[in-house]
VOBA-1610 file (N, C-alpha, C; in pm, whole numbers, padded with zeros to 5 digits, always signed):
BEGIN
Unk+00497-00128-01734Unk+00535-00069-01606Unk+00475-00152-01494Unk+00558-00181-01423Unk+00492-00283-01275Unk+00440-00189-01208Unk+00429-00192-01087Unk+00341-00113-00959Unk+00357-00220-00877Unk+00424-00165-00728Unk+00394-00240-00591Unk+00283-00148-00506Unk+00227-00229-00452Unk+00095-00164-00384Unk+00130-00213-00283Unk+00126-00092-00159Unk+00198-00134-00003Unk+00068-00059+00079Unk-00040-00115+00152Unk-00157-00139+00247Unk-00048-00116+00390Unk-00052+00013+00413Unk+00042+00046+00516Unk-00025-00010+00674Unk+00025-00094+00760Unk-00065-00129+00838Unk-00015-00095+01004Unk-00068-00090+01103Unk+00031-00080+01239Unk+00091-00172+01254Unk+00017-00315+01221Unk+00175-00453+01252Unk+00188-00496+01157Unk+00130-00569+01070Unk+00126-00600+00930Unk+00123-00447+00806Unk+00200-00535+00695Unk+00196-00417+00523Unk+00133-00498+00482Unk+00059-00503+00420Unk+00025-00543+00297Unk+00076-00511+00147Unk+00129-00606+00061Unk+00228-00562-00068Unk+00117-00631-00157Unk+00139-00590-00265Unk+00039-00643-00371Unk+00131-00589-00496Unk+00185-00706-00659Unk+00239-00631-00800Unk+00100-00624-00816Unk+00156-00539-00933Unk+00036-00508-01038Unk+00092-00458-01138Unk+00006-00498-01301Unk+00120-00455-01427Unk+00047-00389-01542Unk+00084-00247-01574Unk-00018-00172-01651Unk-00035-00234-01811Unk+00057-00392-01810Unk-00020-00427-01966Unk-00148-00519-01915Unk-00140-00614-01843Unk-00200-00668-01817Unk-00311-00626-01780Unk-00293-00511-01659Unk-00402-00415-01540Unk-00439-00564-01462Unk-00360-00659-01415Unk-00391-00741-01366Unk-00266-00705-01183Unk-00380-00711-01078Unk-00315-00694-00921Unk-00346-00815-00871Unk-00209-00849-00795Unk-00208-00950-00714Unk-00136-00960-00578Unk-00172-01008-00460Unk-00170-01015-00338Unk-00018-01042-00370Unk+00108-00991-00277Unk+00233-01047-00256Unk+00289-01047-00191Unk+00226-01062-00046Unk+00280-01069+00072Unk+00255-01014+00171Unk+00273-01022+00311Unk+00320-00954+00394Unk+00433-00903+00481Unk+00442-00797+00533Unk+00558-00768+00604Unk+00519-00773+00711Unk+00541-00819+00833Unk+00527-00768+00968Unk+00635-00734+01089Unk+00617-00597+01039Unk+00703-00543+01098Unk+00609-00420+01167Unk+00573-00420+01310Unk+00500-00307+01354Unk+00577-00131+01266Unk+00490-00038+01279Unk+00516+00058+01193Unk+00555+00158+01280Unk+00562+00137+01446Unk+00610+00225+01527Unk+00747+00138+01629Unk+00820+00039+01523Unk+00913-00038+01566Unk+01052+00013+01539Unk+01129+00129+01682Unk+01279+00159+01538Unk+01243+00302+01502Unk+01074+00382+01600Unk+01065+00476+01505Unk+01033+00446+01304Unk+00992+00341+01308Unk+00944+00331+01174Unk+01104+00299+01088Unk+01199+00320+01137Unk+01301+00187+01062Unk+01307+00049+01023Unk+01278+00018+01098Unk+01263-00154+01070Unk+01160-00160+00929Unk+01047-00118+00937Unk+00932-00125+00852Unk+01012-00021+00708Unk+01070+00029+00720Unk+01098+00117+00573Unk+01244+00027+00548Unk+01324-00033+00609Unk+01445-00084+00558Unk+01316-00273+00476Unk+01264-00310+00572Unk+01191-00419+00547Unk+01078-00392+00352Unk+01061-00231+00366Unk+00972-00250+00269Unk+01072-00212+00129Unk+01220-00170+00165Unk+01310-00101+00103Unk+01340-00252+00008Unk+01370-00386+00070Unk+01413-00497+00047Unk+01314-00500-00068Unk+01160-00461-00101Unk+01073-00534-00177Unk+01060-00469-00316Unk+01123-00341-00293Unk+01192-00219-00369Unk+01285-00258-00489Unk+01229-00267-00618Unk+01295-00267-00730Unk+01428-00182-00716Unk+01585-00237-00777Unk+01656-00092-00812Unk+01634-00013-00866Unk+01622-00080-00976Unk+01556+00038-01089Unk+01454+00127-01117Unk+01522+00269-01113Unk+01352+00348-01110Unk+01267+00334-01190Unk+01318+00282-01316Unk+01183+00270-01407Unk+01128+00167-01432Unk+01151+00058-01326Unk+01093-00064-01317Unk+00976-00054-01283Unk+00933+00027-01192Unk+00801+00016-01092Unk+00759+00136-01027Unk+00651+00128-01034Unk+00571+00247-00975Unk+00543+00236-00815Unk+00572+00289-00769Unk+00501+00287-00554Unk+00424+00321-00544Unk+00295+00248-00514Unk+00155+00349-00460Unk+00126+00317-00297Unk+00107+00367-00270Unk+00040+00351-00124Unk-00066+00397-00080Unk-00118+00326+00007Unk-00324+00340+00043Unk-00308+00485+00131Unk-00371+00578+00091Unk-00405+00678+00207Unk-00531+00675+00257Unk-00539+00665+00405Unk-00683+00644+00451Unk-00762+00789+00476Unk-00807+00796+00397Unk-00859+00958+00414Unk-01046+00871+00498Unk-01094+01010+00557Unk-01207+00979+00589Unk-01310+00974+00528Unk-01450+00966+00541Unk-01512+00979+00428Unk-01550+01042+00367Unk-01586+01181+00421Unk-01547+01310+00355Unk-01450+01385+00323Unk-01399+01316+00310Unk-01264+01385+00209Unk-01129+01426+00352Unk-01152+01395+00407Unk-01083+01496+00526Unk-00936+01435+00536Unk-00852+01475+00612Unk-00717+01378+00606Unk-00732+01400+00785Unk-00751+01260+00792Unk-00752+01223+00933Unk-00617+01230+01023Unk-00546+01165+01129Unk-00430+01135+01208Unk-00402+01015+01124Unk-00460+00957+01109Unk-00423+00801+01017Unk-00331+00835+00911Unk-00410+00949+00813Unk-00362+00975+00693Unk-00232+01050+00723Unk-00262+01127+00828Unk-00161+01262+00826Unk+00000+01090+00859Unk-00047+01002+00956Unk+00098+00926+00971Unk+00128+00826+00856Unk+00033+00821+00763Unk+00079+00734+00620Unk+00126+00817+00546Unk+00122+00981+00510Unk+00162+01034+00454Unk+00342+01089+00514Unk+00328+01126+00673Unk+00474+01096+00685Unk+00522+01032+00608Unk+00491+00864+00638Unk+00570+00766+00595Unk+00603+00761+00495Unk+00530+00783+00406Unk+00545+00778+00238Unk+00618+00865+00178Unk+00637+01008+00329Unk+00756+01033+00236Unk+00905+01021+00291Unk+00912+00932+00412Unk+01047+00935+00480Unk+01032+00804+00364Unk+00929+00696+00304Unk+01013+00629+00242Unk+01056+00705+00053Unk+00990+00805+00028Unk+01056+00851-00087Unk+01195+00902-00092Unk+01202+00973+00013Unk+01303+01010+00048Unk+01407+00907+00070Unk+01438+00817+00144Unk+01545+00710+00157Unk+01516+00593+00020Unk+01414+00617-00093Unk+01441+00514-00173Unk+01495+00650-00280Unk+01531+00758-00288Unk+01486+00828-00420Unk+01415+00833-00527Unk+01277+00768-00507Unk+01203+00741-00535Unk+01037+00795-00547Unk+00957+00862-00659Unk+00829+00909-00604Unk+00726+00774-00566Unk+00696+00825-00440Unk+00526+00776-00407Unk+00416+00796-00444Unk+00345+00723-00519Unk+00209+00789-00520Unk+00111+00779-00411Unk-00013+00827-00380Unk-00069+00812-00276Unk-00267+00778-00328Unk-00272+00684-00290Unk-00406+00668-00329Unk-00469+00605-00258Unk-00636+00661-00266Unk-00718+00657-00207Unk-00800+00501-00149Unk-00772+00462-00041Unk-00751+00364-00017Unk-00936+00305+00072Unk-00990+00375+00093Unk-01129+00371+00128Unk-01214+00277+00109Unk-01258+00185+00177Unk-01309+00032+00083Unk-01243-00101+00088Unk-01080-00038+00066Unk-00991-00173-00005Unk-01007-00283+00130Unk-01006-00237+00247Unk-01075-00393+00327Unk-01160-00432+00334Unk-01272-00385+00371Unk-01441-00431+00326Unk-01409-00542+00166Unk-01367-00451+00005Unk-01334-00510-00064Unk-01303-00654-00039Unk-01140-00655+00053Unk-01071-00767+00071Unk-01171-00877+00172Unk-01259-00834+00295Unk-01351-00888+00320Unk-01430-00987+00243Unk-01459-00876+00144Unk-01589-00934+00085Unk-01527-01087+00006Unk-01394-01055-00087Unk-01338-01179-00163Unk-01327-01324-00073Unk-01326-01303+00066Unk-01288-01391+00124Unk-01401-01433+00197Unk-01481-01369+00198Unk-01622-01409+00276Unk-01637-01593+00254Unk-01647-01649+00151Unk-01702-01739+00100Unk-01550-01837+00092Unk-01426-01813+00101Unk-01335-01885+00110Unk-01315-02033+00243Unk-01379-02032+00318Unk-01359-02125+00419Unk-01245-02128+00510Unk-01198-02009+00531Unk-01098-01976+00600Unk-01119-01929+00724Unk-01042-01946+00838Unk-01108-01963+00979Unk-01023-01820+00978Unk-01074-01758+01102Unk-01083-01561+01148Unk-00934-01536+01115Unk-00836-01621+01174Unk-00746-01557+01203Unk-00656-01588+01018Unk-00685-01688+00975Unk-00644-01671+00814Unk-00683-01637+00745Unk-00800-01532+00729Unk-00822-01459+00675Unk-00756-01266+00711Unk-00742-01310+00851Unk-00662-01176+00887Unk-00543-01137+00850Unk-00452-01277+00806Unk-00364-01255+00757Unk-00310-01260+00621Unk-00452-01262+00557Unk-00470-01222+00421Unk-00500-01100+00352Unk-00587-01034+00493Unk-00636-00887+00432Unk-00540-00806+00396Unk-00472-00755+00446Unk-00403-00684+00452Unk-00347-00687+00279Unk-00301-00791+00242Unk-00194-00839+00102Unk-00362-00776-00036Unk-00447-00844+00011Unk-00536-00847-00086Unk-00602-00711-00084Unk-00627-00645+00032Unk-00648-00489+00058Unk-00525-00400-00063Unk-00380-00450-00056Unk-00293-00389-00137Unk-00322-00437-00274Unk-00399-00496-00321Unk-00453-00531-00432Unk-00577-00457-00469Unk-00653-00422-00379Unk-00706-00333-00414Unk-00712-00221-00450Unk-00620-00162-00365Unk-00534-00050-00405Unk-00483-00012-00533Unk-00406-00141-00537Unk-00303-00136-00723Unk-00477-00163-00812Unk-00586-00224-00794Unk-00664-00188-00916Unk-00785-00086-00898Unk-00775+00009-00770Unk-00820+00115-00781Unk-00743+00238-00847Unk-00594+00207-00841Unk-00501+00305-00910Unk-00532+00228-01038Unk-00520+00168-01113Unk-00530+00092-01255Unk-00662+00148-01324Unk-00745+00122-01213Unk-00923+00169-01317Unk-00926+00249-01264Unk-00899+00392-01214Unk-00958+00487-01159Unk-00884+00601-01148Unk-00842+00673-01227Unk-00722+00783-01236Unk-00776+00918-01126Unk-00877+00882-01075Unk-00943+00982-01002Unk-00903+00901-00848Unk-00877+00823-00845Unk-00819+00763-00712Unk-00695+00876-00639Unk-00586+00900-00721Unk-00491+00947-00709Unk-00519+01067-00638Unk-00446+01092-00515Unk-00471+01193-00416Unk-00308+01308-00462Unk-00249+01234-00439Unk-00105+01281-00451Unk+00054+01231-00491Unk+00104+01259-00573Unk+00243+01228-00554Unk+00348+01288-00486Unk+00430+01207-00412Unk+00532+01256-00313Unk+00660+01254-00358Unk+00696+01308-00399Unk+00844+01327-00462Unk+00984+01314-00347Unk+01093+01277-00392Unk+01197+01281-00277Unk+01231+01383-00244Unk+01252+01458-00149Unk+01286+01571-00076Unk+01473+01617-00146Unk+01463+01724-00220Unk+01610+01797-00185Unk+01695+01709-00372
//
């Protein structure tokens, strides 16, 4: 089973596969498409493109930024919209996982890379969604929620 891991961001996504034989996640891109562009069209037709047909190709997870006590912030409450206007237009479930860390994480990998501010900025994001796909992989306690398609 694959897994795309989408690091929902205000201008940049972050996408990351990941594959439950392997349990191996990897950075795969970015989208930049602001997430309040279109009312959030542009960004769900853009992440729709990265979207397997097939439902049983791949799993969707997406980072929810909860706070650190557990709370579901404004952040979370507008990633969770999203996740489900995109279940809904892919027919497709979302999962939603706990995303807390995955930049610091992505920070930390790149600390030592030699990459000047702004190329590393445009790395976080991809490698943050990598974190994601192997906090869902090792951590079944990650999982906050699945979002099913509406109707």
């Amino acid at each position: 089973m694959r897994i795309l891991a989408i690091d929902l961001g205000d201008q940049r996504t972050g996408l990351a596969r990941a594959d439950r034989i392997t349990n191996i996640a990897s950075p795969a891109g970015l989208v930049e498409v602001p997430i309040d562009h279109d009312q959030g069209n542009r960004l769900l037709d853009a992440l729709k493109a990265h979207i397997t047909p097939e439902p049983m190709d791949a799993e969707i997870i997406i980072g929810m930024p909860l706070n650190m006590d557990d709370t579901i912030g404004p952040r979370a409450k507008l990633v969770k919209a999203f996740a489900q206007r995109l279940s809904d237009s892919t027919n497709r479930p979302i999962i939603l996982v706990d995303e807390r860390r995955t930049s610091v994480a992505a920070d930390g990998k790149m600390s030592q890379t030699g990459l000047t501010h702004k190329q590393k900025k445009m790395r976080r994001d991809a490698i943050a969604a990598a974190a994601i796909a192997d906090a869902y992989l090792s951590d079944p306690d990650s999982i906050i929620e699945t979002l099913n398609p509406a109707g």
